[in-house]
C-alpha positions, 0 to 999 in steps of 0.5 A: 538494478533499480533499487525498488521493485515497483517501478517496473510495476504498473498502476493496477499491479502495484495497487493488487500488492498494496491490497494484498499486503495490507490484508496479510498484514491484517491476518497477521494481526488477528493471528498475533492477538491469539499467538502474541509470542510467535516470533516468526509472525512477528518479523512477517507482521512488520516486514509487510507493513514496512512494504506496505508504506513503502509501495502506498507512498510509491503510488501516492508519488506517481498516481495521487493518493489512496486515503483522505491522509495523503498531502501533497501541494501539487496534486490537482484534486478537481482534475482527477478521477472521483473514485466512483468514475471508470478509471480511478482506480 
């Protein structure tokens, strides 16, 4: 059993659960500033941001990074895609 459920995911699929998570995790976070002691909303809150650092350095690992904080000493920044171009992303 592999011990993370994204490596059976492609690039577009894991970037899509990056995407939506990372906008639940917003949504979460407009509902707890009116809502500040649902406990519930809480654990969703941190149990999806846990996901999202999880997945976000998963795919930074294999495909290169998804913001300008990534680091990496061999990611080869002429050589890739601009984001501009068919296939970045």
């Amino acid at each position: 059993m592999n011990s993370c459920p994204c490596q059976n995911m492609g690039k577009k699929e894991l970037l899509n659960q990056i995407m939506a998570l990372n906008f639940a995790v917003n949504d979460l976070v407009l509902y707890l500033d009116t809502h500040p002691t649902d406990s519930k909303a809480i654990c969703m809150h941190n149990e999806y941001s846990e996901k999202v650092v999880s997945l976000t350095a998963e795919y930074q690992k294999l495909y290169g990074p998804l913001t300008i904080n990534f680091t990496s000493d061999t990611w080869d920044w002429i050589d890739q895609p601009w984001p501009w171009e068919r296939g970045a992303y």
